[in-house]
N, CA, C and O of each residue as an XYZ file, in Angstrom:
852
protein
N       0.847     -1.190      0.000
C       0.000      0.000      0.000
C       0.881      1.238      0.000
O       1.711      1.544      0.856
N       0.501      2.017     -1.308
C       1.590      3.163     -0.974
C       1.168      4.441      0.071
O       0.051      4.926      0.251
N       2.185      4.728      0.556
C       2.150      5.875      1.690
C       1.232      7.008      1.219
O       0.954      7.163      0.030
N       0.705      7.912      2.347
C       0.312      8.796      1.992
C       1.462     10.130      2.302
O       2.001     10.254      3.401
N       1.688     10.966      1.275
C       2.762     12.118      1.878
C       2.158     13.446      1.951
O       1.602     14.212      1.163
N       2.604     13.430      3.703
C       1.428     14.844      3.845
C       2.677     15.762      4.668
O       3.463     15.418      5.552
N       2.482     17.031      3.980
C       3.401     17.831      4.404
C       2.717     18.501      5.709
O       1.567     18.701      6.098
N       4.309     18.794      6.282
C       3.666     19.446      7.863
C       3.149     20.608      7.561
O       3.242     21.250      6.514
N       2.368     20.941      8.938
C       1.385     21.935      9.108
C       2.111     22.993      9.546
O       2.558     23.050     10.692
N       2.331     24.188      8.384
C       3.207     25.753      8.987
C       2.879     26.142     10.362
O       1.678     25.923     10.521
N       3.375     26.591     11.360
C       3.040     26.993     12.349
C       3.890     28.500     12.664
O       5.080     28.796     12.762
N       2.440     29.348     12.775
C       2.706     31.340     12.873
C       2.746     31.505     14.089
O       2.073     30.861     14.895
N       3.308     32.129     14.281
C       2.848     33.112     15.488
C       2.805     34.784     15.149
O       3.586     35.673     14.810
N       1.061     34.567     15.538
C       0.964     36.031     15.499
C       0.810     37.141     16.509
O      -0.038     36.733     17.302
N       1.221     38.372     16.880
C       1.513     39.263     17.420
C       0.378     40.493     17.537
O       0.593     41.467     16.815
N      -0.749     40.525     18.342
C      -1.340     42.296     18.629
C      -1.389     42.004     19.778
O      -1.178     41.039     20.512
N      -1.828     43.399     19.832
C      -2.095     43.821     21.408
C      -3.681     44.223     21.505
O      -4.048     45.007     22.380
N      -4.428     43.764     20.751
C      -5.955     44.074     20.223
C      -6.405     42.840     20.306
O      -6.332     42.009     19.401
N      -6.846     42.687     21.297
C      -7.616     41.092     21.629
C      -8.764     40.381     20.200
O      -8.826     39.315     19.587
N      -9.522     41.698     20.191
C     -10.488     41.235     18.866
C      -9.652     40.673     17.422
O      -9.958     39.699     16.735
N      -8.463     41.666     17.217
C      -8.137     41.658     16.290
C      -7.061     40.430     15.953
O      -7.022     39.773     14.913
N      -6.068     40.285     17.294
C      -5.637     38.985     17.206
C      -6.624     37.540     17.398
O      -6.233     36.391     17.191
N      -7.963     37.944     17.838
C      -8.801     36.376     17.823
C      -9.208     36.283     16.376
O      -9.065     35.138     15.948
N      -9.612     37.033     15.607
C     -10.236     37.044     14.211
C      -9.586     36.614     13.345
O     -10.137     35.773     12.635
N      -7.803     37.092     12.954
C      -6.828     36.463     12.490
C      -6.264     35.179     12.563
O      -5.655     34.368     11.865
N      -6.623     35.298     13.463
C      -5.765     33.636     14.441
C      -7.553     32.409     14.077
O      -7.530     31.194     13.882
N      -8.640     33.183     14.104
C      -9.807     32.398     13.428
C      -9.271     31.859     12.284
O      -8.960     30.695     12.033
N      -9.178     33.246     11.368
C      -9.186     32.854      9.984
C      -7.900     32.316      9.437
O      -7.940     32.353      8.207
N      -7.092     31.966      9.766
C      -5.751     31.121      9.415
C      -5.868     29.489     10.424
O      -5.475     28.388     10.040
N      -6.325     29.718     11.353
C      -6.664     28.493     11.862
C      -7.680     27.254     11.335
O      -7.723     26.087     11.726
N      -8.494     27.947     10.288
C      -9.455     27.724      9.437
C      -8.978     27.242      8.295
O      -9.455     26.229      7.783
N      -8.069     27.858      7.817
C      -7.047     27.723      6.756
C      -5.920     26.228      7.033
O      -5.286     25.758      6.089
N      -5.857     25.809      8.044
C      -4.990     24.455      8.875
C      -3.689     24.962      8.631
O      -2.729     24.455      8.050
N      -3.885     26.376      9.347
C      -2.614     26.582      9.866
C      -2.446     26.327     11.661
O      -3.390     26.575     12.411
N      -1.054     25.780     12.194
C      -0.775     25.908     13.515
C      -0.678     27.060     14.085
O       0.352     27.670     13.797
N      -1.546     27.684     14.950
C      -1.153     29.305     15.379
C      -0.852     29.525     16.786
O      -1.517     28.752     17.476
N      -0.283     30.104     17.305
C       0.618     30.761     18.692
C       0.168     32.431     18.912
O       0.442     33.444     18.267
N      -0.404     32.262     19.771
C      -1.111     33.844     19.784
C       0.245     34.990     20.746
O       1.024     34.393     21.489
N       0.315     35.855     20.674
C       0.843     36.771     21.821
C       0.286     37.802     21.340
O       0.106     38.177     20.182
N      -0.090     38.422     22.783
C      -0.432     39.847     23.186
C       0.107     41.052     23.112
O      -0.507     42.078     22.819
N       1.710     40.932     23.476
C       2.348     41.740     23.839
C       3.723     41.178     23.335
O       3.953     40.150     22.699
N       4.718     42.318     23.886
C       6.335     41.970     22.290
C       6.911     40.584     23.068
O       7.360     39.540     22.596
N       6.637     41.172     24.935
C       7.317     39.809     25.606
C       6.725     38.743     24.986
O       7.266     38.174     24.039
N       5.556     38.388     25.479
C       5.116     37.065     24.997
C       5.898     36.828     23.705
O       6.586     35.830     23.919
N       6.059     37.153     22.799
C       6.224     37.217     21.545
C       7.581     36.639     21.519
O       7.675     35.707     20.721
N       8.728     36.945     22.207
C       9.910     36.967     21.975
C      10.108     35.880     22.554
O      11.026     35.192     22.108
N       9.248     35.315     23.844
C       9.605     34.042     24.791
C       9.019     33.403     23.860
O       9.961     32.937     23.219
N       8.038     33.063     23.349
C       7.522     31.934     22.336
C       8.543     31.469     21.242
O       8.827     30.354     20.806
N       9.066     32.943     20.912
C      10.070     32.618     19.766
C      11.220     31.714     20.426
O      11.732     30.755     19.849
N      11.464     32.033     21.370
C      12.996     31.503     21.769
C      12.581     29.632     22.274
O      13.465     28.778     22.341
N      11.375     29.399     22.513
C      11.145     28.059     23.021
C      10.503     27.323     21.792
O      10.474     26.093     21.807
N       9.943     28.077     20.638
C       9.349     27.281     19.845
C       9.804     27.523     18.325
O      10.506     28.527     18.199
N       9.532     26.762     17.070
C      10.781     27.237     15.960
C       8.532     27.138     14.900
O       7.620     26.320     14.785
N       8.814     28.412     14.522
C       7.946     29.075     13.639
C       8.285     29.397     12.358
O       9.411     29.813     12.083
N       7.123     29.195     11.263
C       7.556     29.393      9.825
C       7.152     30.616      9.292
O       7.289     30.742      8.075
N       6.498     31.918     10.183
C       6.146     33.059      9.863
C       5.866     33.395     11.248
O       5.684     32.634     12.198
N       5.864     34.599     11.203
C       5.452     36.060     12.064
C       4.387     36.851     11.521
O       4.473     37.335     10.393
N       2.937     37.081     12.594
C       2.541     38.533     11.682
C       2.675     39.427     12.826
O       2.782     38.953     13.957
N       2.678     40.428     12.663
C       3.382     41.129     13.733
C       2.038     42.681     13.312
O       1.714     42.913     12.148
N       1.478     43.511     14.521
C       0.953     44.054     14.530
C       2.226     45.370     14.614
O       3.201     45.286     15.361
N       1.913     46.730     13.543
C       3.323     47.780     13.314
C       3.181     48.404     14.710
O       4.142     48.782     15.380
N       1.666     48.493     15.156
C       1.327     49.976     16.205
C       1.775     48.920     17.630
O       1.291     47.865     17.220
N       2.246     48.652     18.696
C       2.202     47.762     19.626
C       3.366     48.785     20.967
O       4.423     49.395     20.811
N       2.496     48.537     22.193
C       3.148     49.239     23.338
C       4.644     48.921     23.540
O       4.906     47.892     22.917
N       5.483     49.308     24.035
C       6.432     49.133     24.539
C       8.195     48.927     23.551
O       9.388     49.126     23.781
N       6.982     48.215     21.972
C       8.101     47.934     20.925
C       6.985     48.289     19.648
O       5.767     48.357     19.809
N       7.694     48.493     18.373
C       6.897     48.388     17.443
C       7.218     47.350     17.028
O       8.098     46.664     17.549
N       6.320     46.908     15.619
C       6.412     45.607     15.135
C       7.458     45.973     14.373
O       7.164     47.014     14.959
N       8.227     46.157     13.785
C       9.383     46.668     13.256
C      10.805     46.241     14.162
O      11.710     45.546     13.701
N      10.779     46.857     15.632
C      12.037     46.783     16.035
C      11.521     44.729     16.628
O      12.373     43.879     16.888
N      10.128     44.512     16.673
C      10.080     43.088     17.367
C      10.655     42.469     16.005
O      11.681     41.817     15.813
N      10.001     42.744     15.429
C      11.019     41.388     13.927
C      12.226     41.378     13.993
O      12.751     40.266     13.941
N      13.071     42.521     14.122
C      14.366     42.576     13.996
C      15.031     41.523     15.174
O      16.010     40.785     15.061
N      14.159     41.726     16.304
C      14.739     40.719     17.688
C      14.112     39.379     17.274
O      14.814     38.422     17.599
N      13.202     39.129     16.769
C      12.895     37.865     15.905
C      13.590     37.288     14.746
O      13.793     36.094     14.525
N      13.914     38.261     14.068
C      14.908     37.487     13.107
C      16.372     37.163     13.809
O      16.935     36.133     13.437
N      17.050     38.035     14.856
C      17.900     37.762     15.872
C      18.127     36.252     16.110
O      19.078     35.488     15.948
N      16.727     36.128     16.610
C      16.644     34.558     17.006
C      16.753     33.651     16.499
O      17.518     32.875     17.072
N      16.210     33.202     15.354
C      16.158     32.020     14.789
C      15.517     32.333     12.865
O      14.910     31.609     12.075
N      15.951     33.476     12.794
C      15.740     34.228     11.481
C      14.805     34.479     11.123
O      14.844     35.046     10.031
N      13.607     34.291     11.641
C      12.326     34.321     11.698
C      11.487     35.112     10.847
O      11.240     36.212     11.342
N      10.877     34.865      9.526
C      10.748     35.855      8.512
C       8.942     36.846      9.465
O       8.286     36.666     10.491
N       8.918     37.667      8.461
C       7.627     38.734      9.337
C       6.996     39.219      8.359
O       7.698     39.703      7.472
N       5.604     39.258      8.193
C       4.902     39.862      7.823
C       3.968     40.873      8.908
O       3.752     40.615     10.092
N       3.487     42.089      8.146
C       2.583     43.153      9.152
C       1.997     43.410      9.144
O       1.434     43.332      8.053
N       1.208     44.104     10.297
C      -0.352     44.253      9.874
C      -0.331     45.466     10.446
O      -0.285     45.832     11.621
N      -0.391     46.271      8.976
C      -0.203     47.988      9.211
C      -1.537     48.981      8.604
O      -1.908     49.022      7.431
N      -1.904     49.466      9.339
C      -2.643     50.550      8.029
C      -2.058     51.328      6.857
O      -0.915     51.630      6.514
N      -3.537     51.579      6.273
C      -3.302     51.733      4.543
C      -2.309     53.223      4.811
O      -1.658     53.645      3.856
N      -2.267     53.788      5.849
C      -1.999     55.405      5.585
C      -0.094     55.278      6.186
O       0.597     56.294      6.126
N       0.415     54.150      6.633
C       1.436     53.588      7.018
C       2.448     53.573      6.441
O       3.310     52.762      6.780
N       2.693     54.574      5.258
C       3.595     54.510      3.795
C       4.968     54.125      4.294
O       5.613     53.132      3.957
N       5.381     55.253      5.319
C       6.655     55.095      5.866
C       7.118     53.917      6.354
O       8.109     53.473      5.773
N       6.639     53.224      7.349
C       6.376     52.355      7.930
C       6.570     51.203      7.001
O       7.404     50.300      7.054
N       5.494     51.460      6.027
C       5.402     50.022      5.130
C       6.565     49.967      4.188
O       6.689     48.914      3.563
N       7.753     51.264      3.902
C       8.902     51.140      3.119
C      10.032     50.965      4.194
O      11.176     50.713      3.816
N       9.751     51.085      5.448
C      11.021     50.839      6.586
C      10.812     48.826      6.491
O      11.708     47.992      6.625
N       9.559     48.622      6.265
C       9.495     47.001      7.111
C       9.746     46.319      5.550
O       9.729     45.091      5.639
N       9.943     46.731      4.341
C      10.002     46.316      3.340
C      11.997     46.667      3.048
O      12.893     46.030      2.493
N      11.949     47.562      3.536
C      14.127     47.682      3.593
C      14.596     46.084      4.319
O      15.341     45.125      4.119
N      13.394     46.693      5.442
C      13.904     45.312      6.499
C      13.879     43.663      5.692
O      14.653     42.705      5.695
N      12.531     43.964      5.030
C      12.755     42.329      4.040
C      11.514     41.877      4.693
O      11.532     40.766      5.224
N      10.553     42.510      4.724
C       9.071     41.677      4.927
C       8.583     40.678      4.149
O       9.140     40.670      3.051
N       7.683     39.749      4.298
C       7.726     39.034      3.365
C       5.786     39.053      2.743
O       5.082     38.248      2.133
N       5.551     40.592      3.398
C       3.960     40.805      3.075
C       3.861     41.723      3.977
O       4.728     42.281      4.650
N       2.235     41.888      3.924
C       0.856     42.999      5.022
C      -0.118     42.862      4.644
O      -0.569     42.930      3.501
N      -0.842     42.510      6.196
C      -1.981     42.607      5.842
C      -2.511     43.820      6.565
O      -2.185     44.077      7.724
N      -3.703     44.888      5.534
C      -3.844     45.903      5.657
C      -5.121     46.247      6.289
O      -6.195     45.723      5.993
N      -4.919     47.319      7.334
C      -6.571     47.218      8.210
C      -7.313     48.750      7.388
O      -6.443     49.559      7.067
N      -8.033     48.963      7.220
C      -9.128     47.680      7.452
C      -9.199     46.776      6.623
O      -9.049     46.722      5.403
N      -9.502     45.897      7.586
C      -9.191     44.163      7.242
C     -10.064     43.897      5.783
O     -11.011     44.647      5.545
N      -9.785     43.034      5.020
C     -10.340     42.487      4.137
C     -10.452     40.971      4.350
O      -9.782     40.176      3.692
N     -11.411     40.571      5.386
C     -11.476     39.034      5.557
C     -10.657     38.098      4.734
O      -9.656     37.439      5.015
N     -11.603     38.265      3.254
C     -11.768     37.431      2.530
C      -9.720     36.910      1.779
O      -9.290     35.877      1.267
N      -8.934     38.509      2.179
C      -7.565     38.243      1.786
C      -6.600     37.869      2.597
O      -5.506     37.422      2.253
N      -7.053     38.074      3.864
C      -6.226     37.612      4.702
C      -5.210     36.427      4.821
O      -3.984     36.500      4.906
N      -6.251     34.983      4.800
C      -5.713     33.672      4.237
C      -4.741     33.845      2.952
O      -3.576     33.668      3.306
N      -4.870     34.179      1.364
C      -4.248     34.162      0.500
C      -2.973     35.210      0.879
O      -2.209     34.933     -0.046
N      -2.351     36.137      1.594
C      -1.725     37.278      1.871
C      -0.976     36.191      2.529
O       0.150     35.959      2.088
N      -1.551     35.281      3.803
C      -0.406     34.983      4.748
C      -0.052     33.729      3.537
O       0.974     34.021      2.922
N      -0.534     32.725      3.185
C      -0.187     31.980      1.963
C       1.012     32.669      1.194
O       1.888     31.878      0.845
N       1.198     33.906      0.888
C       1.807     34.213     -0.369
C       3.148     34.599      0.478
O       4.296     34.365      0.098
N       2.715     35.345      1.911
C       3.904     35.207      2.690
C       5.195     34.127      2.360
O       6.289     34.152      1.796
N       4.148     32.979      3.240
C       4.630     31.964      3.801
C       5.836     31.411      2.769
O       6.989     31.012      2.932
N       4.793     31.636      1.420
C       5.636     30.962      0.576
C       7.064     31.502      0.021
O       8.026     30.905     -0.462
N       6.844     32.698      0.251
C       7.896     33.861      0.333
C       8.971     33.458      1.287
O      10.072     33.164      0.820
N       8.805     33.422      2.339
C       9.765     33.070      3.248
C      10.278     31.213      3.387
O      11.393     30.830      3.743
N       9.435     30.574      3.105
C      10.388     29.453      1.913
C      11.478     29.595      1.710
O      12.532     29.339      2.293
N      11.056     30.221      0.438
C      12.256     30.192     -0.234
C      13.471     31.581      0.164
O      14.553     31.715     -0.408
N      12.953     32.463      1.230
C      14.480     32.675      1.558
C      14.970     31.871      2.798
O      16.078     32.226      3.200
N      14.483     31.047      3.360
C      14.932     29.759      4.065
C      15.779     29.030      3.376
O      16.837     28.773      3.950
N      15.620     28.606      2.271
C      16.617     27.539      0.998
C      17.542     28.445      0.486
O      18.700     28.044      0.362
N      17.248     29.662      0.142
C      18.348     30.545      0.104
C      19.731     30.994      0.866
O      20.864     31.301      0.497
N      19.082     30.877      2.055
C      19.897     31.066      3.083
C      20.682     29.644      3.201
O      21.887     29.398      3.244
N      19.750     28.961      3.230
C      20.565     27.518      3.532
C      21.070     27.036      2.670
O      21.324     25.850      2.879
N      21.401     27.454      1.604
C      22.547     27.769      0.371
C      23.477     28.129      0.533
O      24.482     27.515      0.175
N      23.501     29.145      1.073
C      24.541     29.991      1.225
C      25.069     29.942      2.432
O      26.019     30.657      2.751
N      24.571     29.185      3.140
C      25.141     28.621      4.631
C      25.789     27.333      3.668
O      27.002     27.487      3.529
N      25.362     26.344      3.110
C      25.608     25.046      2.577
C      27.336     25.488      1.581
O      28.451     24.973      1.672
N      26.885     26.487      0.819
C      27.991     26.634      0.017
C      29.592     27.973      0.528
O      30.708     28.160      0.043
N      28.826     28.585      1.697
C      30.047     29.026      2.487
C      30.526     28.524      3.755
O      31.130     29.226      4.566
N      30.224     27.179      3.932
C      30.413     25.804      4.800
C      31.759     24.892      3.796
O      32.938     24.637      4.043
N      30.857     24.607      2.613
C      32.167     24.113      1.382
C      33.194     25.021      1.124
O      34.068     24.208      0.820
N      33.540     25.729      1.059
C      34.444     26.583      0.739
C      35.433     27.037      1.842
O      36.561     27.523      1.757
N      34.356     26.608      3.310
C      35.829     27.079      4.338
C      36.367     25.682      4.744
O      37.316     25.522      5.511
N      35.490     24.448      4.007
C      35.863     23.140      3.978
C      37.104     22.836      3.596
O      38.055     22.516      4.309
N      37.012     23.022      1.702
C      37.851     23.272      1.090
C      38.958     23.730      1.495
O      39.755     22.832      1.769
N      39.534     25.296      1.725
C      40.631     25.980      2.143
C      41.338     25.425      3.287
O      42.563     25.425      3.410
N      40.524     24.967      4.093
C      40.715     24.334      4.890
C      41.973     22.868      5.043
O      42.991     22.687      5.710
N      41.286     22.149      4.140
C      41.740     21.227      3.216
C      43.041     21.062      2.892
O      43.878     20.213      3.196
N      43.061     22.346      1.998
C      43.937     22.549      0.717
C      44.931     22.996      1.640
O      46.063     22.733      1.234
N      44.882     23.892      3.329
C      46.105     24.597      3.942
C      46.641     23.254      4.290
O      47.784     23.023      3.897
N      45.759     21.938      5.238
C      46.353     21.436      5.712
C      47.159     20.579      4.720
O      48.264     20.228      5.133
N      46.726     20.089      3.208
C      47.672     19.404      2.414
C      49.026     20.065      2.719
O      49.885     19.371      3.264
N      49.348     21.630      2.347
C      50.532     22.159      2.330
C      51.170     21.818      3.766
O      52.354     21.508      3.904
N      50.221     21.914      4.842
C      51.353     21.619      6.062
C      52.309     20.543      6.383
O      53.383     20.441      6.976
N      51.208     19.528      5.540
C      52.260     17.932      5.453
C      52.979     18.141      4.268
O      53.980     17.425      4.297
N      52.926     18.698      3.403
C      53.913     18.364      2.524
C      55.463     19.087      3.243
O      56.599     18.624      3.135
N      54.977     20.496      4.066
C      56.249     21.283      4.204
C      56.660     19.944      5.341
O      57.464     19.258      4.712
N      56.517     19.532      6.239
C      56.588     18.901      7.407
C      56.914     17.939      6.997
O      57.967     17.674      7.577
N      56.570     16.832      6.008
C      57.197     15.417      5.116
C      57.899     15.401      4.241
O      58.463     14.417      3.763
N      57.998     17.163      3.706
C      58.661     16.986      2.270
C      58.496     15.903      0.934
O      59.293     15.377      0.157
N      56.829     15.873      1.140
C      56.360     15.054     -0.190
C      55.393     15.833     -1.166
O      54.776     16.736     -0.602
N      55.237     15.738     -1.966
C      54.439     16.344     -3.105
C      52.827     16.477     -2.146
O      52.473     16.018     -1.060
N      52.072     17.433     -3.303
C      50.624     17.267     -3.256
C      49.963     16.112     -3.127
O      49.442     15.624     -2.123
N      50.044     15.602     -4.532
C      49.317     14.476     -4.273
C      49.151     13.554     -3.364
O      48.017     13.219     -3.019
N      50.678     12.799     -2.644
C      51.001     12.192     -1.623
C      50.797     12.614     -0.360
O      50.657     11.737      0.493
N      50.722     14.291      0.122
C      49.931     14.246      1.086
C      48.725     14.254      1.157
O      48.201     13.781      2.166
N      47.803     14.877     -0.054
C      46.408     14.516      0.203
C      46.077     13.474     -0.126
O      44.864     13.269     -0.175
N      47.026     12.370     -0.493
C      46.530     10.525     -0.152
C      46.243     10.422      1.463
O      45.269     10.215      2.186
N      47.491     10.655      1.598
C      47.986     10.329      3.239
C      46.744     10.790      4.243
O      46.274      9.957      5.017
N      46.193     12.249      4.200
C      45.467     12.790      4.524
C      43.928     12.064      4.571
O      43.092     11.917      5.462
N      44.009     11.662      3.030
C      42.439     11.015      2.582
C      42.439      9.486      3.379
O      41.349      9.079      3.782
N      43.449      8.792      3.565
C      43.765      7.491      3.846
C      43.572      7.617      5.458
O      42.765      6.805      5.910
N      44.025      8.277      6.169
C      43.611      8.904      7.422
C      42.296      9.004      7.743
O      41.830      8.503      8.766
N      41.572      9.701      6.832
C      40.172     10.104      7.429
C      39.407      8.639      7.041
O      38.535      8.337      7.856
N      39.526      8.042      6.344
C      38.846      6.621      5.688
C      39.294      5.883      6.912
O      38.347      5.170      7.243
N      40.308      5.721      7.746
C      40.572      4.346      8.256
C      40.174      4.652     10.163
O      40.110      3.766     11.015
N      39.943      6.293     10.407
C      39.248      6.950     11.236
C      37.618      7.331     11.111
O      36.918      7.847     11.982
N      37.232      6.920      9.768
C      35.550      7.001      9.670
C      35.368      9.077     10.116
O      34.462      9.664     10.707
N      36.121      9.387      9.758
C      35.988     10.722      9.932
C      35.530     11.465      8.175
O      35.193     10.931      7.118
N      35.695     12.587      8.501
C      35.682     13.518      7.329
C      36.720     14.201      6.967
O      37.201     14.557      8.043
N      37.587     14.744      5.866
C      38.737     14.543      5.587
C      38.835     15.805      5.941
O      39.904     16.218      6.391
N      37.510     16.810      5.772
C      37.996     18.283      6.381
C      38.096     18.704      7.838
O      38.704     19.652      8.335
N      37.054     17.392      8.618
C      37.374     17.603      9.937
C      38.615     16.786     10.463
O      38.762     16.824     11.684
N      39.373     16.181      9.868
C      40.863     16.032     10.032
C      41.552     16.952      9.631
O      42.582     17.113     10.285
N      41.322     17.939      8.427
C      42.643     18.506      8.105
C      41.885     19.885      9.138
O      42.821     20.677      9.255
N      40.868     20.378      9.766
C      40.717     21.519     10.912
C      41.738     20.914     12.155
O      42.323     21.741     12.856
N      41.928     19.490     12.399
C      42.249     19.102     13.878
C      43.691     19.411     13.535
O      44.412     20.195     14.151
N      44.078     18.559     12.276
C      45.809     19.260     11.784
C      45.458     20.573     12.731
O      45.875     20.726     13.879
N      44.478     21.622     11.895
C      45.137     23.133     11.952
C      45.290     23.534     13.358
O      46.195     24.095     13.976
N      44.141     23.080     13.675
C      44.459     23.645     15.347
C      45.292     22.940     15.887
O      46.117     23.595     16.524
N      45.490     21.421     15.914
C      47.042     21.285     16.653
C      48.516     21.953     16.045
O      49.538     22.014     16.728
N      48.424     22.388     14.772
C      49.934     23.097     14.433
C      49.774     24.528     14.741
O      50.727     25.305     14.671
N      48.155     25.022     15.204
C      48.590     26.068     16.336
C      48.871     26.183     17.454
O      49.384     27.106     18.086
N      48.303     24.583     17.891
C      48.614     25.129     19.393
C      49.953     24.752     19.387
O      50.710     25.446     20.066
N      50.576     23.483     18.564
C      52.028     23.894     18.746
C      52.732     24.660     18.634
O      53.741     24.363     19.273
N      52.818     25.527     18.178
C      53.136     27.111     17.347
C      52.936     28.011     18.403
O      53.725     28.948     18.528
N      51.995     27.870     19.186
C      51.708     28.884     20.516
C      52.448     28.225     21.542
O      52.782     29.053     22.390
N      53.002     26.596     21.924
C      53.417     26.262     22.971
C      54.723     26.236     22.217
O      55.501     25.762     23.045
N      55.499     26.511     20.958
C      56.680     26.729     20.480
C      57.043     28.227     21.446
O      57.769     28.308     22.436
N      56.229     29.365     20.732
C      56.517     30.429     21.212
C      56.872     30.761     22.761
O      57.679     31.548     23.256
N      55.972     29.873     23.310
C      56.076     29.737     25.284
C      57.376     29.306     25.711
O      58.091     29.728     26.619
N      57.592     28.111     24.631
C      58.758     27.743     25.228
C      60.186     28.670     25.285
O      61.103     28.596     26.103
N      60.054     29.430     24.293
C      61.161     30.269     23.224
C      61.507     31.341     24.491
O      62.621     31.564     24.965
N      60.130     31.972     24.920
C      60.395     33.187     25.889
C      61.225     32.389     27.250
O      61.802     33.169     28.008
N      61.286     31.342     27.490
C      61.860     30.512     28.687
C      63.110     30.222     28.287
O      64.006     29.897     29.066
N      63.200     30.294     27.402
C      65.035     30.095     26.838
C      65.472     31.441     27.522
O      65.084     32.560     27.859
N      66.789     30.376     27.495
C      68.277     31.640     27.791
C      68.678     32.364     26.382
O      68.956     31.904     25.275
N      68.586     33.712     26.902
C      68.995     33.974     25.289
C      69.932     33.656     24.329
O      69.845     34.150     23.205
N      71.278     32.498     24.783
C      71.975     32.007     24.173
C      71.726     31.324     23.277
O      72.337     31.199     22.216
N      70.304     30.553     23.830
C      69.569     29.439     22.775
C      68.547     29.849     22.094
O      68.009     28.993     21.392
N      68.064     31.017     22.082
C      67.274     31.181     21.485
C      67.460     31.649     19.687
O      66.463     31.840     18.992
């Protein structure tokens, strides 16, 4: 019997300080089978973030103590947390400060029921894909300090064995295979032990008599 494949259920947390206005939202996306996390206020908001891992923010702009603006910024802090807002239409400024910032939508009061659902949808999907983006560019500037990495410690055995390239990155590769390791997290352990020898070289050097040094 083949499986059924059901993708997980996004889970928001959304942000007012307007009881009506956060129950109505949090209705109509809950309706939609989204997972929702309500807060009142920026605290709530920021403790939820830090204990629970969320695939959007809507964040109310007008809110006591913080605006929704400086709360995203401490939300994306956390765990990168993309944001959409819920600003009024007369909000121009506002709506080009939270769009510098990299919003990923708004929804605009007065409310339009019926767009609400499709707005956080178009979000969501928005912030997707700068999730895979990011984790690209985490993925491919991970390879590259892999690499260099790599490539310094080949040179350290060759200066230290006096054998070619190739033969030390055998030696190297033959190492990490017969240790079940990874060949770049062997050639990092090289690096940091030929610093710390290099730092307990230098220790020793200042303890010499200056005859020997």
């Amino acid at each position: 019997m083949a499986s059924i494949d059901t993708k997980p259920v996004p889970t928001l947390l959304v942000v007012d300080d307007d009881p009506l206005a956060l129950a109505m939202i949090s209705t109509i996306l809950r309706a939609s089978a989204y997972t929702i996390f309500e807060a009142h206020n920026v605290h709530d908001a920021i403790l939820l973030a830090q204990q629970k891992k969320f695939d959007l923010a809507l964040l109310d702009m007008h809110m006591p103590d913080m605006s929704g603006l400086e709360l995203a910024q401490k939300l994306e802090a956390i765990d990168g947390l993309p944001c959409m807002f819920i600003t009024g239409a007369s909000d121009k400024e506002l709506v080009r400060q939270a769009t510098d910032f990299g919003a990923v939508g708004y929804i605009v009061k007065p409310y339009d029921v019926q767009q609400i659902a499709p707005a956080v949808a178009a979000g969501l999907a928005r912030a997707i894909d700068i999730r895979r983006l990011r984790q690209s560019e985490s993925d491919l500037s991970n390879a590259l300090r892999a690499a260099r990495e790599t490539s310094i410690a080949v040179g350290l055995l060759m200066g230290k064995y006096h054998v070619d390239r190739d033969t030390a990155f055998d030696i190297l590769r033959q190492y990490s295979r017969s240790h079940r390791s990874k060949i770049h997290d062997v050639a990092e352990q090289l690096l940091n032990a030929s610093e710390l020898l290099s730092q307990f070289h230098a220790l020793f050097k200042e303890h010499m008599p200056p005859e020997k040094k």
